[in-house]
C-alpha positions in Angstrom: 0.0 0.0 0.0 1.1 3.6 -0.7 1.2 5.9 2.1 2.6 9.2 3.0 5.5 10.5 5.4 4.5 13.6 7.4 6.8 17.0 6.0 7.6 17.0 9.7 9.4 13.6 9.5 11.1 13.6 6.4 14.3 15.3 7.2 15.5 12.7 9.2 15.0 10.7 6.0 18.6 10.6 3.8 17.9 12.3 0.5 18.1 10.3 -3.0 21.7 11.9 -3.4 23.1 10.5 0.0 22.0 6.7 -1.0 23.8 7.2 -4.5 20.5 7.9 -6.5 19.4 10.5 -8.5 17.0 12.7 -7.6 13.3 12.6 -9.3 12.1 15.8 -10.3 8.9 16.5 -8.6 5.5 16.2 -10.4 2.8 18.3 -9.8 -1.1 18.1 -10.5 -3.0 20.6 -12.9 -4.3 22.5 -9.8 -1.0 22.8 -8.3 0.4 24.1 -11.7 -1.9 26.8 -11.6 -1.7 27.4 -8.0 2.6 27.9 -9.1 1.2 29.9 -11.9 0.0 32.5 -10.1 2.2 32.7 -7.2 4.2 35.8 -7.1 6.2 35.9 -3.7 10.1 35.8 -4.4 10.8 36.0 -0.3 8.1 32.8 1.0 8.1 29.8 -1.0 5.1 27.1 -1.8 5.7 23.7 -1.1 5.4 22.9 -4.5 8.3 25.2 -5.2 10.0 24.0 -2.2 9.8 20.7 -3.9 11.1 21.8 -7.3 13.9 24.2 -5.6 15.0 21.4 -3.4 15.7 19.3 -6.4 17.5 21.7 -8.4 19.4 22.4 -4.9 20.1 18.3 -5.0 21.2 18.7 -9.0 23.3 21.2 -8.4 25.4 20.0 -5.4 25.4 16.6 -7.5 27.1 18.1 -10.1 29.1 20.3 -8.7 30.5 17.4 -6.3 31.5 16.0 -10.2 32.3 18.9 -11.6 33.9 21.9 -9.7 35.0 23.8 -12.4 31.7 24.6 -13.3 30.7 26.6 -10.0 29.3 30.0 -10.5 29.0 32.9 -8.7 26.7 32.7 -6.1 24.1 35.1 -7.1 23.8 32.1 -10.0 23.2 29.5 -7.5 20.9 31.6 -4.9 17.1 30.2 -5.5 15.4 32.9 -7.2 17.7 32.4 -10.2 17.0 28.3 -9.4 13.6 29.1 -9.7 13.5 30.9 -12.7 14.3 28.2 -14.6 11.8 26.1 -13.3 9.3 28.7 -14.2 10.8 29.6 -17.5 10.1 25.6 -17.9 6.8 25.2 -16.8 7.2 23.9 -14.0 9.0 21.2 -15.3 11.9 20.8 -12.8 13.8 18.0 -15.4 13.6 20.5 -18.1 14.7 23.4 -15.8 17.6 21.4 -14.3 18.3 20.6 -17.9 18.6 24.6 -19.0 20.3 25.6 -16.3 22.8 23.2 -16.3 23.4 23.9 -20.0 24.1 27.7 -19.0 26.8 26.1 -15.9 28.8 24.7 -19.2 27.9 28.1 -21.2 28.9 30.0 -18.4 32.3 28.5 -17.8 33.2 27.6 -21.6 33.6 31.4 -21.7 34.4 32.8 -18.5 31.3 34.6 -17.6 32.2 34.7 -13.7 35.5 36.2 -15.1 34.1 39.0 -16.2 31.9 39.9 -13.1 34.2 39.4 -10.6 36.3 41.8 -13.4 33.2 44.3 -13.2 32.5 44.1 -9.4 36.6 44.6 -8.4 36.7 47.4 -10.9 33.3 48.7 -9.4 33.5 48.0 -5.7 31.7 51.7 -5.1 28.8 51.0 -7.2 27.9 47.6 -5.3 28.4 49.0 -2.7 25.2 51.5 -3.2 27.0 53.9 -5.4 25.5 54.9 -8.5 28.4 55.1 -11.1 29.8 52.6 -12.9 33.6 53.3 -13.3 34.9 50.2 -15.6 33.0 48.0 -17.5 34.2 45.0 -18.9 34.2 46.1 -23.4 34.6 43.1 -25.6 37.7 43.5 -27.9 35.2 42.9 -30.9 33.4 45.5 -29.6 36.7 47.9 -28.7 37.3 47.5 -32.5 33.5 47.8 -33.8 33.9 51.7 -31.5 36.9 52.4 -33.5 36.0 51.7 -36.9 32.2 52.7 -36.6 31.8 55.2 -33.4 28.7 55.3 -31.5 28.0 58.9 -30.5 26.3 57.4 -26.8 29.2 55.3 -25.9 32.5 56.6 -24.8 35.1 54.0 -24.2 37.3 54.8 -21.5 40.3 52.6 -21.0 40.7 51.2 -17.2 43.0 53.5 -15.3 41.6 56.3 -16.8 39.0 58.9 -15.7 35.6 57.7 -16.8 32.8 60.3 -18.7 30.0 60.7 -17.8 27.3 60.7 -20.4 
């Protein structure tokens, strides 16, 4: 017979991950879909988003136990960019753990967490509540695009130097 385990008692339970298994993503009823649907609150979860958080949460820290190179920043792993992608996916949390872990490759095949910490050392004023942005990080496709073709709203200002403001 099926039965189910009080949310109170499951944490003493070890997850899929702990007894070598993968995690299954969670499937959720039509009413819960439009219940998720409509929910709107970024700071208190559902359950049902609990459910689809904790496996991406589980996915993540799988792969990541593989994988280390492809850690992001941590404002890529905090849950309201987890969650996205289960929205983005309908709810789907297979589909979403798929995207997002296509964008972990993306991400480090061309050093995207490079290039923040780049913009956030170079900008430590600015996120820290100021409101200028001294350095950004240009392309050198772009650098070259300015030269040949110049934009009149841009102004590229190499780092070092004093930037404009427009």
């Amino acid at each position: 017979t099926l039965f189910s385990i009080p949310h109170c008692c499951t944490a003493a339970l070890p997850t899929e991950r702990a007894l070598g298994m993968q995690p299954s993503p969670p499937k959720f009823s039509s009413e819960e879909l439009a219940a998720l649907a409509e929910s709107s609150n970024a700071r208190a979860f559902t359950q049902q988003q609990e459910m689809a958080l904790s496996y991406m949460r589980e996915m993540l820290a799988a792969t990541l136990a593989s994988h280390p190179e492809l850690k992001p920043c941590s404002e890529f792993m905090a849950d309201i960019r987890l969650l996205r992608f289960v929205r983005a996916s309908l709810w789907d949390a297979k589909d979403a753990w798929d995207e997002y872990h296509k964008a972990l490759q993306f991400r480090q095949a061309r050093g995207m967490d490079k290039v923040r910490d780049m913009v956030v050392a170079g900008n430590q004023e600015f996120f820290s509540g100021g409101n200028m942005l001294h350095e950004l990080y240009v392309h050198p496709a772009a650098q070259q695009a300015q030269e040949l073709q110049p934009r009149l709203f841009t102004i590229f200002t190499p780092p070092g130097e004093e930037s404009v403001q427009l």
